[in-house]
N, C-alpha and C positions, 0 to 999 in steps of 0.2 A: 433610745434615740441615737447615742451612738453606732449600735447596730443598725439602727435604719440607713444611717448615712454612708455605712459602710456600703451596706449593699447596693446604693443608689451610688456611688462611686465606682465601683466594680463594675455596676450596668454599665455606665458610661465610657469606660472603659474599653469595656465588651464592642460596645456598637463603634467607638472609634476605631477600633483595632481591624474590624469589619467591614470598614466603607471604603470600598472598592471605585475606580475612578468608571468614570460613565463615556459611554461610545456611543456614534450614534451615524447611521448612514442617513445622505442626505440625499446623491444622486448614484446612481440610476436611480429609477425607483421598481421595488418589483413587478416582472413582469413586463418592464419595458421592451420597446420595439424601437431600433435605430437602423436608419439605412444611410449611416454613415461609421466610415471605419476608426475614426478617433474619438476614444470616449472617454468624457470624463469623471472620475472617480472622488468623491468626497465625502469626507468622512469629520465629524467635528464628537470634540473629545471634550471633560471638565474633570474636575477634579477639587478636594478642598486642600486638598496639601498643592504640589506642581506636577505638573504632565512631563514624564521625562522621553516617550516614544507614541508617536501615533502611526497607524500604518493601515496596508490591507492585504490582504490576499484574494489571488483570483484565481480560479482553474476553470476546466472542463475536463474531459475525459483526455486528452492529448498534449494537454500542456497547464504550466502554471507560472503567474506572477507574484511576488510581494514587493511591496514599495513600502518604507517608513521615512519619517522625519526626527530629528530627534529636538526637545529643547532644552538649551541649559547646556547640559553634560556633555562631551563627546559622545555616538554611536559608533558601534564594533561595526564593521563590514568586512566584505570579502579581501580587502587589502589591509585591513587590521590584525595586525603580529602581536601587540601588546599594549591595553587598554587599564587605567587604573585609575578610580578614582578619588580615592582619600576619605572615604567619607567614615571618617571615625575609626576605621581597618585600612593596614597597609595590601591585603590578600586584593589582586588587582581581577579580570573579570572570569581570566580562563587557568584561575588558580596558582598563579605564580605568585611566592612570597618572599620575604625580604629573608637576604641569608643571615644567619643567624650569627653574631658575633660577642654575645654573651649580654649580662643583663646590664652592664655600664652602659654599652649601645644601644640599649633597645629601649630608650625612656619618653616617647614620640608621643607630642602634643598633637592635640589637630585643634585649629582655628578656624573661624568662619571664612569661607573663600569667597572662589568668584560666584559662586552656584552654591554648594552646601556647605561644603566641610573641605580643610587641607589640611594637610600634612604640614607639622612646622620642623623645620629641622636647624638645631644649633649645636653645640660643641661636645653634646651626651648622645650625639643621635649619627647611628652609621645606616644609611639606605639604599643596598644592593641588591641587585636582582640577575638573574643567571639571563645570558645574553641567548642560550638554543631556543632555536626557533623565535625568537622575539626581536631579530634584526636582520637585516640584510644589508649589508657592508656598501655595496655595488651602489644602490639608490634605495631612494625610500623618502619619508617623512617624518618630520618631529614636532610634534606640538604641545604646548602645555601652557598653563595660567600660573603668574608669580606676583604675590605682592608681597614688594621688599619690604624689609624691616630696621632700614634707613638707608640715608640718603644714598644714592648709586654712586654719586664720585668717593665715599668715603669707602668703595670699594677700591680695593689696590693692590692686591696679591692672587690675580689671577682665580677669582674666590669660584666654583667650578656650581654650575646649574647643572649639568648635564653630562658627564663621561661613559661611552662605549671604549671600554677597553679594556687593559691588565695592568698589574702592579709593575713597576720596574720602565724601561726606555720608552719615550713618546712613539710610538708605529704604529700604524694601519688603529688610529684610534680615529673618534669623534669627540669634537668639547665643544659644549656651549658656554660659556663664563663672561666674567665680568672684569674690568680694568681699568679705573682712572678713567670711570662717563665712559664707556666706550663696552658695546654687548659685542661680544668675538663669538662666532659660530667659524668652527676650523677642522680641518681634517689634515691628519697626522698621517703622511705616506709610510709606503715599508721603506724610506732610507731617512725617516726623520723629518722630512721638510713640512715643513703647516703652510698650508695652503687655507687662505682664512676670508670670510667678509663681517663687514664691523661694521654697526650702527652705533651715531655720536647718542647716547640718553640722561648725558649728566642732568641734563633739566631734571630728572626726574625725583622726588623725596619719598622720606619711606612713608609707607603706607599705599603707596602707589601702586597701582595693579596692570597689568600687560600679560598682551597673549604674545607668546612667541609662537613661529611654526620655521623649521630650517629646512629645506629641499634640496637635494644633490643625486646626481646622476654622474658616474667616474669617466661613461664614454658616450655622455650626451648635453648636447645644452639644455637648461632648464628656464635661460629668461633670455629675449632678443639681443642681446649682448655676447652670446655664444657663452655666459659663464656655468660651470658646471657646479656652481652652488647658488644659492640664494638666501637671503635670509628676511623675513616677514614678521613686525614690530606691528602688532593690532593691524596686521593685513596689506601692510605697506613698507614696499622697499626704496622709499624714496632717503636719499640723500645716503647710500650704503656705500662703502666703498671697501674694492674687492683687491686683493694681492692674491697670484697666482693661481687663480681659477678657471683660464680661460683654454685649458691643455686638459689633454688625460690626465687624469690623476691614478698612480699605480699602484694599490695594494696589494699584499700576496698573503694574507691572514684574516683572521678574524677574528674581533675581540672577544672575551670569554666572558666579561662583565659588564653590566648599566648601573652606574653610581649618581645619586641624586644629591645635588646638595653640600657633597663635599671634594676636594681637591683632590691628587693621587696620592699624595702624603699625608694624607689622615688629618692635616693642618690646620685647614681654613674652612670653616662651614658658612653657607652662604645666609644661616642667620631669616629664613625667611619661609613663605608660606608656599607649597606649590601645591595647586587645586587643580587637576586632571594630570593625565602622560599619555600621549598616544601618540606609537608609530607605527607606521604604514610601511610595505614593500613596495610602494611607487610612489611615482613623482605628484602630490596632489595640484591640483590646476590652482591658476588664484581666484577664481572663483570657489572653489570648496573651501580654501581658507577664507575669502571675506564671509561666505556662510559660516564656517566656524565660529568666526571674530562675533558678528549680528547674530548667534543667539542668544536670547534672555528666557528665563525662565516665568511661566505664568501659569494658569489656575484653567486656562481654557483655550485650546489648539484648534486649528484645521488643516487637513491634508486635502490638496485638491492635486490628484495625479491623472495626466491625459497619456491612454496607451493605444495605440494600435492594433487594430484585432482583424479576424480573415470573421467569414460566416459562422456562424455559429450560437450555439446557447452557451450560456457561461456562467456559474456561480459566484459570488464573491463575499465576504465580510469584513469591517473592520477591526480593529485592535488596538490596544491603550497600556501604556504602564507608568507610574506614577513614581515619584522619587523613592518610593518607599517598597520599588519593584512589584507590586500589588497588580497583576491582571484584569482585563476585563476584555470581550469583546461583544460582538452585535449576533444577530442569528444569519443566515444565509439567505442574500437574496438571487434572483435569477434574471439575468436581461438576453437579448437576443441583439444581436446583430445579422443584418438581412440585407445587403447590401446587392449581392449578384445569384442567392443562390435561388432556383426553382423552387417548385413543391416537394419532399423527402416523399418517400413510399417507404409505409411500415411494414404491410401486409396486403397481400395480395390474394383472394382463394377463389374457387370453381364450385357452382354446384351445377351439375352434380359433382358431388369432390372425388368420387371411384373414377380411378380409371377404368373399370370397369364396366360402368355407368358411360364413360363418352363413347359416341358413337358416331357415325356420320349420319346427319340428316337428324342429329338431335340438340333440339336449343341448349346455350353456355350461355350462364350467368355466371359474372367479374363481378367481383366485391372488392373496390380497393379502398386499401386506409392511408387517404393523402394527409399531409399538415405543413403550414407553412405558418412562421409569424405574423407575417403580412397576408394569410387568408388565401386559401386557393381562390381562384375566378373560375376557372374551367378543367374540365377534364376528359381526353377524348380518348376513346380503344382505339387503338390500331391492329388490324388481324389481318392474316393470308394465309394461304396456302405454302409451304415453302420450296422455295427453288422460286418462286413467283415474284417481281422488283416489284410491283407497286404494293400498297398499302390498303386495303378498305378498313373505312371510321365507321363510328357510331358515335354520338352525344353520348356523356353519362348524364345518371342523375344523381342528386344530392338527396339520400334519403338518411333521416336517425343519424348522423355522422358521416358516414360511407358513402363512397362514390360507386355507381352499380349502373351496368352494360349488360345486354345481349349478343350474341351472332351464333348462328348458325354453320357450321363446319359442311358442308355438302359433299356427297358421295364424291369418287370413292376414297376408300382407307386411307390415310395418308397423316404424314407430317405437320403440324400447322405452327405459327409463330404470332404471338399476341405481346405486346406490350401499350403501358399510357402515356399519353401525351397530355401536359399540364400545366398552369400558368397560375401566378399568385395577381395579386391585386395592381402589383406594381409592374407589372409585364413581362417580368423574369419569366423564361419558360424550358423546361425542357420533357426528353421524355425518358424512360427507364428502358433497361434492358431488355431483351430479347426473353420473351419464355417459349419453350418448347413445348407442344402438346400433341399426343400420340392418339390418334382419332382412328379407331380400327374396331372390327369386331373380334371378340376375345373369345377364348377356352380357359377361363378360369374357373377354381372353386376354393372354399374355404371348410374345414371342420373345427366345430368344438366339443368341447372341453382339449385345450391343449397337453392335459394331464388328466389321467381315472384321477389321482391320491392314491389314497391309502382308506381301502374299504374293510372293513368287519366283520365275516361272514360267518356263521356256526360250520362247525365240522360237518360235511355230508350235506348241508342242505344247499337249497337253489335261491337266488336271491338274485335281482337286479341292482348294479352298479353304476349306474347313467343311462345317460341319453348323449346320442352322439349328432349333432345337428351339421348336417351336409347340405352345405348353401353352393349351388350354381350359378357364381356373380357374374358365368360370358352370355356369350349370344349363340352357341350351340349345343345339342343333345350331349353330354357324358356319359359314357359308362364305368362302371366304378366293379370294384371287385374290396371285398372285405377278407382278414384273412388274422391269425393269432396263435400265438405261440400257448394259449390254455385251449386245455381238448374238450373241456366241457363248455362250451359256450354255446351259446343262440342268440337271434335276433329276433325283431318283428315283422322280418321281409322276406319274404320266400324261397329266394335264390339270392344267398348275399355276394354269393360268387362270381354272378352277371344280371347288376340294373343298372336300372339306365336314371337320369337327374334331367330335367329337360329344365331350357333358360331361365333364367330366374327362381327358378324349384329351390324350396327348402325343403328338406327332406330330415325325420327325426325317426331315429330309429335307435331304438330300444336295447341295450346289452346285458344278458340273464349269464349266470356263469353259477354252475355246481363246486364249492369249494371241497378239497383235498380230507380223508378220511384221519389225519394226522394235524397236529394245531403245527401254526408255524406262519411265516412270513415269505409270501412267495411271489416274484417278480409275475407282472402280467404284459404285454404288449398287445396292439392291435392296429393290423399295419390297413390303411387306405388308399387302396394303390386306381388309378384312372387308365385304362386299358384304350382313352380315344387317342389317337395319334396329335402331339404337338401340343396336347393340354399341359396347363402349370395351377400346381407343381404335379409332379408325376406322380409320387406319394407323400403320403403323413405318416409319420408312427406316434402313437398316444401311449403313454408306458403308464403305468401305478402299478402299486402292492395291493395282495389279497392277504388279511390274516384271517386266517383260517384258528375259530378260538371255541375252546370251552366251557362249560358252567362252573364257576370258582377261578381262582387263581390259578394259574399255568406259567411257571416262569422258561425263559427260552434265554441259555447261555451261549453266548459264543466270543472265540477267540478273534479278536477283529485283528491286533495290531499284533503282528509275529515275523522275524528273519525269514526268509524262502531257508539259506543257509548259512548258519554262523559255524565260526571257527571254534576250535577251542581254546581258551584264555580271552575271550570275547566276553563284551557285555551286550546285553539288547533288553528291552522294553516288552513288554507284554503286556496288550491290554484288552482285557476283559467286556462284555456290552450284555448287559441283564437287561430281559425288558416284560413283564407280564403280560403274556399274550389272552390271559383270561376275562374273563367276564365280573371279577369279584378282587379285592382286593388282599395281596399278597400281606399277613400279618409276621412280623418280627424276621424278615429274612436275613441271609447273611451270605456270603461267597466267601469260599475257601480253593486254596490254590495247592495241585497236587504235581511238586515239579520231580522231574527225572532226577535220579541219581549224580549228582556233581552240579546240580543245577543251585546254586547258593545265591540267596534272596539279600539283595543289597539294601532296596527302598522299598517302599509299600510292606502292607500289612498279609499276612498269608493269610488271614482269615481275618474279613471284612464284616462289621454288623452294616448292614442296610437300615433295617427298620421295613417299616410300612412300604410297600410298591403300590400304588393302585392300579386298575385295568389302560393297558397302554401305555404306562409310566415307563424309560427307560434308566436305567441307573450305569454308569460307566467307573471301572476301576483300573488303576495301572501300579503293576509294578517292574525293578530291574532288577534282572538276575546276570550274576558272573558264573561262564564256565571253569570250572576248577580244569587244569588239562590231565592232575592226578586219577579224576575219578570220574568225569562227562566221558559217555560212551559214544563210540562212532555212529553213525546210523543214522535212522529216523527214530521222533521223539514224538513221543503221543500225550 
């Protein structure tokens, strides 16, 4: 039983550890069609623990947005320098941690906060953090949650929430602290002078919780008053009052250190709970503080974001994270905004689709692939002559998908320009670009096989190697001349040296070729040259190999990869290419390498087992040799 219980605990376990928070898009819906440019985006989220971010993301091909909300906790953003939030680790979010000043200091309770967990710090606990890159002196923002751990007026030594700065003289610092009821938020110039605003909080007893947030700009106002600090008690800076804030304030430094909790003299510990830190490089507005202040944490969110968008389709999904950083998000859905734009053109084609094929005085069928969210309405060809202003239509028709037109090109030869004109449901209309179309009668032709290969042919005998089919894609007689670099060849045609291919003509003709009294591999060309004036192209050359092979095995060595001329005291590569040119399979071969005198073999083997070759198989081998300059001979090397 005990075993049973066990593993019914573990289960449980398992599937807690597993339940990820839930997302869920609400609007758009997919597929939607808007023909308005503000849309809005909503997204609702749950969870059984708390939702700590909801958000979403949107793209297309040319751009992208993400929007989140956070509840509960601070969110990092693009003005966030330094984010922490106690929850049981001092390690804040972009890895900065507390310096380390041995194990008497480092005995840090965390207590339940405003939100999860804080940090409690008293007279065993020192909590520093290295100020690069996690402040900017000039302006910026401070924010954090504290509940004291008694009453505020029985503060009285200056007890420190907050210091940016160094050990040693008050300068170019920041303090937040406490004194006799009274929250000091102050800034220490480089000649000493504090420049401070103070809110009265003696009301306040311990256990009491407050968000602070401090705002300063050195060479700019920050509230109607022209002063260059402020300071915000649960969002409100009513009843504060300021000493010498209402000037530049001049620094010429920058603090090295962010102490939490305790004084510059190691002294006084503030004794208390502090649940978030977050500072920002600018000045945040009071609105983003009273949003800081009002949020709470709960079990189920909504993100409802309105963004402005131009034409276009767009993807977007939402996103979720839970206190326990656990992800989750939705699948991808897809909306359309359709606001101003026409009908798009996908594709456009001709049949006949050959240039070739157009002619003058011969019908063109337009196939185009319009689409619009809001649905074409119509679609009209526009064609002419060009050089000619006006324009003649035709209706399309909607057939299978496709939009599809005729017209007629009429003699003579010439230029012509067609584009569509198009309009969706909603009246949006325009038309596409100009296409060019070359309406003339032609002197073309085409041949194939763009390549013989590689043909097989026994020693001595006659054998055909293709068929060469000569298509006459113009509109007039060609004469053609056949012609090759192999002296034993023939055709099927009588005079291959002068026929003629009349329009349209496909013409197959036949190529016999007597292969070589010697086995070997031997290049072949066969040029097709058109002797009418102005015809294209003027010639083809079709190239393959003939091996020329025997009954059994036949191997056929050569030196492929060799210097033109090396030096002496040089190295160079050699490399070898075996290929059976026989009809049977080469059994247990092997290559040996027979090098000139001072020719000294560096890599590779001088003598190579192969094994097995079969018919056509080729086997490639490489080695490097160094010339010795004592004993490599001048000359040529065989």
């Amino acid at each position: 039983m005990r075993r049973l219980w066990l593993f019914f605990f573990l289960l449980l376990q398992s599937q807690l550890t597993l339940a990820y928070p839930l997302v869920t898009q609400i609007e758009p819906k997919d597929n939607s069609v808007f023909w308005q440019d503000n849309i809005s985006l909503i997204c609702n989220a749950s969870d059984d623990h708390y939702i700590r971010k909801v958000g979403f993301f949107l793209f297309n091909e040319s751009m992208s947005i993400s929007e989140y909300k956070c509840l509960g906790e601070f969110c990092k953003d693009n003005f966030t320098t330094l984010l922490c939030h106690f929850n049981r680790n001092l390690t804040c979010e972009d890895g900065e941690v507390n310096q380390d000043y041995g194990s008497a200091y480092s005995n840090f309770d965390f207590f339940s906060g405003k939100f999860y967990e804080g940090v409690f710090i008293d007279d065993d606990d020192i909590l520093v953090y290295d100020v690069k890159g996690n402040l900017d002196i000039h302006r910026g923002t401070i924010e954090f949650w504290i509940r004291f751990g008694k009453d505020v007026l029985n503060y009285t030594h200056d007890e420190a929430i907050f210091i940016a700065g160094k050990f040693g003289t008050k300068d170019n610092e920041i303090h937040i602290y406490l004194n006799s009821g009274y929250l000091y938020f102050s800034i220490f110039d480089a000649y000493q002078n504090e420049h401070y605003v103070r809110r009265n909080i003696s009301y306040l007893k311990a256990n009491s919780t407050i968000y602070v947030a401090a705002v300063w700009d050195l060479n700019e106002s920050v509230n109607k008053a022209g002063s260059r600090m402020e300071l915000y008690v649960n969002a409100s800076s009513l009843n504060n009052e300021y000493y010498d804030t209402n000037s530049d304030i001049y620094l010429n430094s920058s603090p090295s250190q962010i102490a939490l909790g305790l004084d510059k003299a190691v002294t006084y510990r503030i004794d208390s709970v502090i649940d978030e830190l977050r500072i920002s490089n600018r000045v945040r507005s009071k609105g983003e503080i009273e949003n800081a202040f009002s949020q709470k944490i709960s079990t189920q969110a909504t993100l409802n974001f309105t963004v402005k968008l131009s034409d276009g389709n767009y993807k977007w999904y939402c996103f979720v994270y839970d206190n326990e950083s656990n992800y989750n998000s939705s699948v991808n859905r897809s909306f359309w905004v359709d606001v101003s734009s026409p009908p798009s053109l996908s594709w456009v084609s001709l049949y006949p689709g050959s240039e070739d094929d157009i002619d003058p005085d011969v019908e063109i069928t337009v196939v185009a692939n319009l689409s619009d969210p809001s649905n074409v309405s119509m679609a009209i060809l526009h064609y002419k002559r060009s050089g000619v202003s006006s324009w003649d239509e035709v209706l399309m028709n909607y057939e299978d998908g496709l939009w599809k037109a005729n017209f007629t090109p009429s003699s003579p030869p010439d230029l012509w320009n067609y584009r569509i004109w198009s309009n969706d449901t909603r009246g949006n209309s325009g038309a596409t670009e100009w296409y060019n179309l070359s309406v003339e009668y032609d002197k073309t032709w085409k041949v194939l096989p763009s390549s013989i290969g590689e043909k097989y042919t026994y020693i001595g005998s006659t054998k055909k190697i293709g068929t060469l089919i000569l298509n006459n894609t113009g509109d007039y007689p060609l004469n053609f001349r056949l012609s090759s670099n192999w002296a034993q060849i023939s055709y099927n045609i009588s005079n291959p040296e002068n026929f003629d291919v009349e329009p349209k003509e496909v013409k197959a003709i036949e190529v016999n070729i007597t292969a070589p009294d010697i086995p070997g591999e031997y290049p072949i060309s066969i040029k097709v040259t058109t002797t009418t004036d102005g015809a294209s192209p003027e010639e083809y050359v079709i190239n393959g190999t003939i091996v020329a092979y025997v009954s059994g095995p036949y191997l056929k060595v050569e030196i492929e990869k060799y210097p033109n001329t090396i030096m002496q005291d040089q190295k160079t590569t050699l490399k070898a290419r075996i290929r059976n040119i026989g009809n049977e399979t080469a059994i247990n071969s092997s290559l040996e390498w027979i090098l000139p005198k001072g020719w000294i073999n560096i890599t590779g083997d001088l003598t190579q087992f192969i094994g097995n070759i079969s018919s056509g198989e080729i086997f490639y081998h490489e080695i490097e040799v160094y010339l010795d300059p004592s004993e490599a001979m001048r000359g040529a090397a065989n």
